[in-house]
Kinemage of the C-alpha trace (Angstrom):
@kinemage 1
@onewidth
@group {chain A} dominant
@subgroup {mainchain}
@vectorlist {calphas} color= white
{ca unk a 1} P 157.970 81.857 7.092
{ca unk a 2} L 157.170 83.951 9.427
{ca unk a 3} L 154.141 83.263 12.038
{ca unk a 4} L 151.976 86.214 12.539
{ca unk a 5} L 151.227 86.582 16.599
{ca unk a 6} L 148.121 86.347 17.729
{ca unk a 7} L 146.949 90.316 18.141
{ca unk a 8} L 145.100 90.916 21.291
{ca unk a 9} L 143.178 94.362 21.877
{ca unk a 10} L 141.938 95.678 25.075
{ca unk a 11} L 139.342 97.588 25.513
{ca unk a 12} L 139.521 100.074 29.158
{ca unk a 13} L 135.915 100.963 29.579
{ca unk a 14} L 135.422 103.772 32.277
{ca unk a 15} L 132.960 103.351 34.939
{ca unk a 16} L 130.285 105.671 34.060
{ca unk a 17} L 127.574 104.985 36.757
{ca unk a 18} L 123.730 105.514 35.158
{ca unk a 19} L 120.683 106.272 37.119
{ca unk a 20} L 118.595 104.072 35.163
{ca unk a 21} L 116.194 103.803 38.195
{ca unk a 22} L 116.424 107.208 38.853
{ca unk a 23} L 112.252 108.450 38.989
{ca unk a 24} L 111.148 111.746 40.097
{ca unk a 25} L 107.423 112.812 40.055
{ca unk a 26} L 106.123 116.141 40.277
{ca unk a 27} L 102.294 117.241 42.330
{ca unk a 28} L 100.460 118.474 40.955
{ca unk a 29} L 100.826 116.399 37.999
{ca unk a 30} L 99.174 118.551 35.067
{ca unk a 31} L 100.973 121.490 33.024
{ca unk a 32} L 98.121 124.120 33.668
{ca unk a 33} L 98.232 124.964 37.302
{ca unk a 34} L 95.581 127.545 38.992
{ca unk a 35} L 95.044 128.942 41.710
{ca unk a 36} L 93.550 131.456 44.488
{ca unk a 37} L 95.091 134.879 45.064
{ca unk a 38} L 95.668 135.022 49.257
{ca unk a 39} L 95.883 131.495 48.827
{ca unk a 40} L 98.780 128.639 49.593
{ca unk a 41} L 100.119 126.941 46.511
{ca unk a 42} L 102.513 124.064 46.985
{ca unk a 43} L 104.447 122.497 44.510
{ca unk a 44} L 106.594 119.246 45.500
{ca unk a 45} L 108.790 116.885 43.908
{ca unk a 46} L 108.981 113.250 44.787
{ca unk a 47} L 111.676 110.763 44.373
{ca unk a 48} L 111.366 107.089 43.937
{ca unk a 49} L 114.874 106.047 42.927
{ca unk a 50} L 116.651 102.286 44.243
{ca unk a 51} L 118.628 104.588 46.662
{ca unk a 52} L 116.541 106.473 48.047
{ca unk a 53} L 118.329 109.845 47.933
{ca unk a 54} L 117.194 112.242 45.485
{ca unk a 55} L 119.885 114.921 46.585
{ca unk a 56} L 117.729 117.973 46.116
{ca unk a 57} L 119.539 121.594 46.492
{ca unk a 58} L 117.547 124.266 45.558
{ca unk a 59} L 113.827 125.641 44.275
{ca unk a 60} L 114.350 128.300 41.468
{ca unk a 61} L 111.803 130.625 39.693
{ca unk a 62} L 112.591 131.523 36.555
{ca unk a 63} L 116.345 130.637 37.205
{ca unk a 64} L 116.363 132.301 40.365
{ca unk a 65} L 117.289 130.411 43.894
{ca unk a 66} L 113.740 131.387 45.906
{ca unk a 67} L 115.775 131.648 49.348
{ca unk a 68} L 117.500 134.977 47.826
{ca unk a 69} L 113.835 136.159 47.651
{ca unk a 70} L 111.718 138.447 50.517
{ca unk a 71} L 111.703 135.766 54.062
{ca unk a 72} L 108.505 134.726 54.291
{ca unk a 73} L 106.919 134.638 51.079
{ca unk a 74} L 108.245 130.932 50.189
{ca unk a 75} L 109.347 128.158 52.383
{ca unk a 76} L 110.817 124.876 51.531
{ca unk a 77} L 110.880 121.639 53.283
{ca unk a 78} L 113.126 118.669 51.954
{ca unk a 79} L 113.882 115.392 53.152
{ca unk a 80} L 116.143 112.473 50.897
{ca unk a 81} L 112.807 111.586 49.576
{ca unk a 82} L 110.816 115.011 48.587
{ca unk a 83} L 111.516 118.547 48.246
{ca unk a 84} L 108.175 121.155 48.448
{ca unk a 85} L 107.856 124.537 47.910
{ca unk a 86} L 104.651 126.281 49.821
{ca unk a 87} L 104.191 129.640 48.257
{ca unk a 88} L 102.458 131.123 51.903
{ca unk a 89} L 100.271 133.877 50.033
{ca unk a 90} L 100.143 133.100 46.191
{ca unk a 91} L 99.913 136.651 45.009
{ca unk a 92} L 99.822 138.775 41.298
{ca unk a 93} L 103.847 138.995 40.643
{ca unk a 94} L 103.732 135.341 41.141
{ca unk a 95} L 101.614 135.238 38.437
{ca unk a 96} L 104.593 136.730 36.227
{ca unk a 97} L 106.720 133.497 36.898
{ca unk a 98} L 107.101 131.937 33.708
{ca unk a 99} L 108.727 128.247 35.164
{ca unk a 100} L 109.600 126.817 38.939
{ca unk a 101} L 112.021 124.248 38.968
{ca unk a 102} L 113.855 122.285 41.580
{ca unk a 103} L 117.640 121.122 41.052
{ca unk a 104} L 119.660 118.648 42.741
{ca unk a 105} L 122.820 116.935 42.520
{ca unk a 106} L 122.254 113.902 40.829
{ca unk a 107} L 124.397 113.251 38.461
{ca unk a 108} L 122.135 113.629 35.260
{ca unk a 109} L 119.373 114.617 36.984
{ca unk a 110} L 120.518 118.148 37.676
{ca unk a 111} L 117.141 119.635 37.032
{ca unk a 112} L 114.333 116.928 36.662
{ca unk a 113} L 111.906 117.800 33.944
{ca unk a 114} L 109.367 115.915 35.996
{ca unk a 115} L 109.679 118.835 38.605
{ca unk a 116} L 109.577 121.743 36.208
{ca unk a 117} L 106.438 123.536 36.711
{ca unk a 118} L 105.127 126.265 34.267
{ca unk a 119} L 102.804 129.439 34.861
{ca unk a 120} L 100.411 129.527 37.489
{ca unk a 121} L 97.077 131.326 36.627
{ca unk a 122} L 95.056 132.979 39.174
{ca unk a 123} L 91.419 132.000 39.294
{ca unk a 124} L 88.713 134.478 39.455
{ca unk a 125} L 87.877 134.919 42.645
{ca unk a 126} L 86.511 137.327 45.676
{ca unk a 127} L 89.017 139.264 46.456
{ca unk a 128} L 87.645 142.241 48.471
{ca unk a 129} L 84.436 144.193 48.991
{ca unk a 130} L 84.329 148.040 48.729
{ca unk a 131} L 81.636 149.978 50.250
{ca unk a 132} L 79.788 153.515 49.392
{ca unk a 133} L 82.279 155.442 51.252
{ca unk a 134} L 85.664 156.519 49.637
{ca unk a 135} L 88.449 154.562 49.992
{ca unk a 136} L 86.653 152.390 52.677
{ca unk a 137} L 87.434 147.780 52.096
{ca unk a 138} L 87.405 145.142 53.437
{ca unk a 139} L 90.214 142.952 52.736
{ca unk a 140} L 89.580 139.942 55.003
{ca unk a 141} L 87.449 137.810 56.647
{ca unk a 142} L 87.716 139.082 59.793
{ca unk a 143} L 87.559 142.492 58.072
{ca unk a 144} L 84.991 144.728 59.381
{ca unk a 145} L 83.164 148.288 59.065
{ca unk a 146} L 81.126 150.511 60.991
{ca unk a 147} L 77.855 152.336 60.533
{ca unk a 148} L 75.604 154.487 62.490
{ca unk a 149} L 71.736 152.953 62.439
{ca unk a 150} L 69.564 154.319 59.769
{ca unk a 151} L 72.207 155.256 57.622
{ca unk a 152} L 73.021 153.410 54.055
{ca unk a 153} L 75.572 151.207 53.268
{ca unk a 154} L 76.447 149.510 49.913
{ca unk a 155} L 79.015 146.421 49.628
{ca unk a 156} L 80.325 145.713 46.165
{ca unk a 157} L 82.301 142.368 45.740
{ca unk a 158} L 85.570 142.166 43.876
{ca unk a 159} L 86.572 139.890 41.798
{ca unk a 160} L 90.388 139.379 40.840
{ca unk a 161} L 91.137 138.804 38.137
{ca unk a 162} L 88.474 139.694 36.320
{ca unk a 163} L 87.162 136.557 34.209
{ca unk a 164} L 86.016 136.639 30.852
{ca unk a 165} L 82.589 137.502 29.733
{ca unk a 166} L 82.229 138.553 33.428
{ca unk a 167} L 78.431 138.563 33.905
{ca unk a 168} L 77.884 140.451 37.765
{ca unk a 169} L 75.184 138.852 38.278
{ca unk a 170} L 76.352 135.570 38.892
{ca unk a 171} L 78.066 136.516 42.083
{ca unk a 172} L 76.002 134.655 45.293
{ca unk a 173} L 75.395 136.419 47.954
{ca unk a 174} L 74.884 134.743 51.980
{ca unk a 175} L 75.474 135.741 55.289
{ca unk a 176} L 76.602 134.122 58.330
{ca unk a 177} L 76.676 134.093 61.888
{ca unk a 178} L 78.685 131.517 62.944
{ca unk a 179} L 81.246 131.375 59.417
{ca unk a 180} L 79.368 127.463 59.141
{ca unk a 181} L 76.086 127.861 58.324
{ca unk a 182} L 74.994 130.104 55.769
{ca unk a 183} L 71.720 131.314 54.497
{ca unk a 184} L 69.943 133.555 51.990
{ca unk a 185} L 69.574 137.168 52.356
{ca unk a 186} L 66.960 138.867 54.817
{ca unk a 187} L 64.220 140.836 52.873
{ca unk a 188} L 65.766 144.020 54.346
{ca unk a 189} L 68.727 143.918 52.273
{ca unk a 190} L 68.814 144.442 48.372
{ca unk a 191} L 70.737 142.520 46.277
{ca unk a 192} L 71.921 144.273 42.181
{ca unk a 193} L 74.449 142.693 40.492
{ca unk a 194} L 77.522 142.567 42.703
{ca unk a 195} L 75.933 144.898 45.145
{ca unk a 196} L 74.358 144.416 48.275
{ca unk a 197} L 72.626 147.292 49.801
{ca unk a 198} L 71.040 148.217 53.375
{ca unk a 199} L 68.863 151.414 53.168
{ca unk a 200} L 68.814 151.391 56.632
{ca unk a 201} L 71.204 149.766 58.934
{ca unk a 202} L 69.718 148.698 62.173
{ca unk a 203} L 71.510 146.804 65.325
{ca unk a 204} L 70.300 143.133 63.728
{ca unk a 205} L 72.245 143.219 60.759
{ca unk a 206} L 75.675 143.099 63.050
C-alpha cells in the first residue's frame, strides 16, 4: 500500500507596492474653466498622499512639456506637496489648448486624472479702445492719447471675444481720477452704444 505524501504548494507572491492612499486634487475643481484675456490663469495640483511626496515632473499642454515653450509665457513652481502652473498673460492660442496635464513619477499615478484640465474659454471682456483716428488704441491701462483742445475725439470699447447676442449697449461707461473711485460721465461727453464721444476736448477732461 502505498501512502500518498502529503503535497505542499507554495505560492511566491511578488511585492507589488499600491498607492492606495495615493490622493491628488486639482484647483480649480470644475471641468469648464474661463477666463480673462491679459489675465493670469493658474492651474495647480495638490497632493495628499501618507508620504507626502507626490513626485511631480512636468506640466504638458496637449502632450507637450510647457518648459520647451517661449520663456516667459508659463512658469511652474513645485514643491513634494503641489505643482502650479501660472499662465503670466492668458492669451487667444491658449485658447486652442485642448487639455493641460501634469505627470509625475508615481508609480500608477503617472498622469493624475484629478490634474487633467480641459479647454479654457476666454470671457468676454474689454480688451482695447480704438479712437476716430486710424490705426490709433489704447491697449492698456496706463495707455494714453493726445488731443489738441477743441478738437473731437471718439473712444470705442472692444470687446474680445465677442459674446453672443452682443447687445453694445450694455457696455458701462466711468471715469476716474485716482483708478479707485469712479463716477458717471460729465454732461460734456456723449455716450452711443460702445462709444464715448467729446465734441470738444478741453484741458479738464485730462
Amino acid at each position: 500500500m502505498t501512502h500518498s505524501q502529503p503535497l505542499v504548494i507554495f505560492f511566491t507572491v511578488s511585492s507589488i507596492i499600491f498607492n492606495i492612499h495615493a490622493q491628488y486634487i486639482g484647483k480649480p475643481q470644475t471641468n469648464e474653466i474661463k477666463a480673462v484675456l491679459k489675465h493670469s490663469v493658474e492651474l495647480k495640483c495638490e497632493y495628499t498622499g501618507e508620504d507626502g511626496n507626490g513626485q511631480f515632473i512636468e506640466w504638458y499642454k496637449d502632450g507637450v512639456a510647457v518648459s520647451t515653450e517661449k520663456a516667459g509665457h508659463y512658469a511652474v513652481t513645485t514643491t513634494e506637496k503641489e505643482s502650479t502652473l501660472t499662465i503670466k498673460i492668458f492669451v487667444v492660442n491658449d485658447t486652442a489648448v485642448q487639455f493641460w496635464q501634469v505627470k509625475t513619477n508615481k508609480p500608477g499615478y503617472e498622469e493624475p486624472s484629478e490634474c487633467r484640465f480641459e479647454k479654457i474659454s476666454a470671457i468676454p471682456s474689454p480688451q482695447s479702445i480704438e479712437t476716430n483716428r486710424a490705426n490709433e488704441k489704447i491697449e492698456s491701462r496706463q495707455g494714453s492719447i493726445r488731443r489738441s483742445e477743441d478738437k473731437a475725439v471718439v473712444l470705442k470699447c472692444i470687446i474680445e471675444p465677442k459674446p453672443e447676442n452682443y447687445d453694445e449697449n450694455e457696455i458701462v461707461w466711468e471715469y476716474s481720477k485716482d483708478e479707485e473711485s469712479y463716477s458717471t460721465l460729465p454732461l460734456s461727453v456723449t455716450k452711443e452704444g460702445d462709444k464715448i464721444s467729446i465734441e470738444h476736448v478741453k484741458k479738464f477732461h485730462n
